[in-house]
C-alpha positions as CSV (number, residue, x, y, z in Angstrom):
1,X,-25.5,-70.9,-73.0
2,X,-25.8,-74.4,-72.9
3,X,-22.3,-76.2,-72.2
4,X,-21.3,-78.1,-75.4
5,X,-20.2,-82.0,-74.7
6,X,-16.6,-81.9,-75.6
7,X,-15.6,-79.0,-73.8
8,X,-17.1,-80.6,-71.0
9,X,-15.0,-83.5,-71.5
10,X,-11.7,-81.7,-71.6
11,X,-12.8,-80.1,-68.4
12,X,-14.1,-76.6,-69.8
13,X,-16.9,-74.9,-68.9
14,X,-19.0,-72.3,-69.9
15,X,-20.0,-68.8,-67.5
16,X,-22.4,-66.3,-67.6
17,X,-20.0,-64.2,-66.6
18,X,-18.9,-61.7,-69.0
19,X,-15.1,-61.1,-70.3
20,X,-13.5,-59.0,-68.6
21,X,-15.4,-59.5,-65.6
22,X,-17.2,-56.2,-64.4
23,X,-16.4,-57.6,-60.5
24,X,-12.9,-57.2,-60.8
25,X,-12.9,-53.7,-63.3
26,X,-15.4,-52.8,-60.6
27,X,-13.1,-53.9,-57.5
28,X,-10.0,-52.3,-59.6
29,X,-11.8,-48.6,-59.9
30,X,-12.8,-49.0,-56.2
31,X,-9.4,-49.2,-55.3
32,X,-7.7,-46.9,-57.6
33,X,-10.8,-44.7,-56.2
34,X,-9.8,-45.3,-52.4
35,X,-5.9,-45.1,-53.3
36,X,-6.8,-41.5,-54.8
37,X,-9.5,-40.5,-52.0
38,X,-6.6,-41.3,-49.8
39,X,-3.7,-39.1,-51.4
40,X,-5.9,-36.5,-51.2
41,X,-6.9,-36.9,-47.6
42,X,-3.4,-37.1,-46.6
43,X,-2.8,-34.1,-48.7
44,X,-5.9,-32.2,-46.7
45,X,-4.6,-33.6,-43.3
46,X,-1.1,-32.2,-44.2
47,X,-2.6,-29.0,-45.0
48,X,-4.5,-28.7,-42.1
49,X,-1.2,-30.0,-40.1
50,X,0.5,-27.2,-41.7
51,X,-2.4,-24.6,-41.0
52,X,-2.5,-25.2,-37.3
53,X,1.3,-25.4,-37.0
54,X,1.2,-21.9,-38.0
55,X,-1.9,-21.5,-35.8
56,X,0.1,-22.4,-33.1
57,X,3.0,-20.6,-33.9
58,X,1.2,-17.5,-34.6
59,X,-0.2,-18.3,-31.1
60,X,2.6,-19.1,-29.3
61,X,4.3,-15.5,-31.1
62,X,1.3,-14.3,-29.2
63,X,1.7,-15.5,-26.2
64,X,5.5,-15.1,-26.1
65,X,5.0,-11.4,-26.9
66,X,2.1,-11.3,-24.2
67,X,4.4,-12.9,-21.6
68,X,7.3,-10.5,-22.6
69,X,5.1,-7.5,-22.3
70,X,3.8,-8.9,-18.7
71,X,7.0,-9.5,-17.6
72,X,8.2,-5.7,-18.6
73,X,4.9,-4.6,-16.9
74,X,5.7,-6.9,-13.9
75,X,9.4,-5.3,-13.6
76,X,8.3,-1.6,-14.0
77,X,5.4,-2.5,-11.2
78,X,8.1,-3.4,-8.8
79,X,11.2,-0.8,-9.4
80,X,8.3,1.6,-9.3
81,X,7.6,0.0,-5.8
82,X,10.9,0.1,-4.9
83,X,11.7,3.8,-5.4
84,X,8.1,4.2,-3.9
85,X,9.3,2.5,-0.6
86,X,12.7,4.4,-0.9
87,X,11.0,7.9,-1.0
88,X,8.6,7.0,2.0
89,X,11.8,5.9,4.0
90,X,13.6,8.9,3.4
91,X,10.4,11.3,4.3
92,X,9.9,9.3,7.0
93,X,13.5,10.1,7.8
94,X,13.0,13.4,7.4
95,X,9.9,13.6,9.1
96,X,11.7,12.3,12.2
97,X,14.3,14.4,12.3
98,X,11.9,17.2,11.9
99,X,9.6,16.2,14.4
100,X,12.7,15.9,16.7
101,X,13.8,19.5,16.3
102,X,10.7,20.9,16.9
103,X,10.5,18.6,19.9
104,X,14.0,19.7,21.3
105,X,12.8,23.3,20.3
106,X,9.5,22.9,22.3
107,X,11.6,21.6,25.6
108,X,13.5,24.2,25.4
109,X,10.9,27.0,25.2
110,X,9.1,24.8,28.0
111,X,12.8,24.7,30.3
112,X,12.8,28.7,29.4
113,X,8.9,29.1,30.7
114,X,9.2,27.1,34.1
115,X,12.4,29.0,34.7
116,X,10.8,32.5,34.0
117,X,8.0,31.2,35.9
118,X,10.2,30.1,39.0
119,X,11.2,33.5,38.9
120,X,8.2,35.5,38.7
121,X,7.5,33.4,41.4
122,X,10.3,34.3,43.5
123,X,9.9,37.9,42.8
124,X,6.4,37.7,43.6
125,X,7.5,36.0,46.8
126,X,9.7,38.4,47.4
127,X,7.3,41.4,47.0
128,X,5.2,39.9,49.1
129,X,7.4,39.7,52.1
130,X,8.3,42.8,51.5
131,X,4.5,44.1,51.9
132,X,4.6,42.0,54.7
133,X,7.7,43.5,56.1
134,X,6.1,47.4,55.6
135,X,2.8,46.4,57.1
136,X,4.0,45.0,59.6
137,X,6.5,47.8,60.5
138,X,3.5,49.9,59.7
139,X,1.4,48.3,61.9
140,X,4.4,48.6,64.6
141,X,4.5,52.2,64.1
142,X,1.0,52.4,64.3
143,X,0.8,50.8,67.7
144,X,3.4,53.1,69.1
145,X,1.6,56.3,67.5
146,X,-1.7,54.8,69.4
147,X,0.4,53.9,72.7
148,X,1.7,57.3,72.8
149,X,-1.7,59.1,71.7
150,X,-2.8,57.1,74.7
151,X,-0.1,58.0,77.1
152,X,-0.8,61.9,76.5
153,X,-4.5,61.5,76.5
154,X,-3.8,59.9,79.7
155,X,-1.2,62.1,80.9
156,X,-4.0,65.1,79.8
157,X,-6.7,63.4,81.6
158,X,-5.0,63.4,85.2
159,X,-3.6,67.1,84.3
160,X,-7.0,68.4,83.9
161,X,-8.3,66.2,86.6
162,X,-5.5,67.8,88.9
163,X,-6.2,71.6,88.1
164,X,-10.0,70.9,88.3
165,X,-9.5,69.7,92.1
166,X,-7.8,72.6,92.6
């Protein structure tokens, strides 16, 4: 519309702009939009923060329990090892001691083996020069039986050799 004269004068104007201006209902519903978009992302974002705070301590319940349970596991594992280790001592203690009576028991049937040997061995000895001892008186008594065989023969011979020349 065309500006009339005397509101020119007294320093009015005319716009094309429409009352209330749609710029600032616009610009006011934009922001009342974007003040609400925004309470509701903060009320997402503390809902989510809420979520994964019992995410985590769902998680970390988890994990607690898991380490718990290892831990117990761990602890059996190595009392189990420790009364394994006690039990192999002791039969290796008992092993020894078993190993050393047999041992002792073994040395003694040996001692008792070279000394019955040493004294078949003597015996046998003993026998021996004892054979010795008979053959040789034998073969003494022998020798005189064949001197004196040898001494008659002889004696015999010049007796029948003396009454032949007679």
């Amino acid at each position: 519309m065309p500006e009339k004269q005397g509101d020119i004068s007294r320093g009015l104007s005319y716009s094309t702009v429409p009352v209330p201006d749609p710029t600032k209902l616009t610009t006011d519903a934009t922001n009342k939009l974007e003040a609400q978009i925004r309470r509701e992302m903060d009320l997402h974002k503390e809902l989510i923060e809420s979520k994964l705070c019992r995410l985590e301590d769902i998680t970390n319940v988890k994990f607690d329990d898991r380490d718990a349970a290892l831990d117990a596991t761990l602890q059996t594992g190595k009392e189990a090892i420790s009364k394994s280790e006690t039990a192999t001592a002791d039969q290796i203690r008992q092993l020894n001691a078993l190993f050393q009576t047999s041992i002792s028991a073994q040395s003694e049937r040996i001692s008792k083996l070279e000394s019955d040997n040493a004294r078949q061995q003597a015996t046998a000895m003993t026998l021996a020069s004892q054979t010795t001892m008979r053959t040789a008186s034998g073969g003494n008594m022998i020798s005189v039986v064949s001197i004196a065989v040898g001494v008659l023969i002889a004696v015999v011979t010049i007796a029948v050799a003396i009454l032949v020349k007679r």
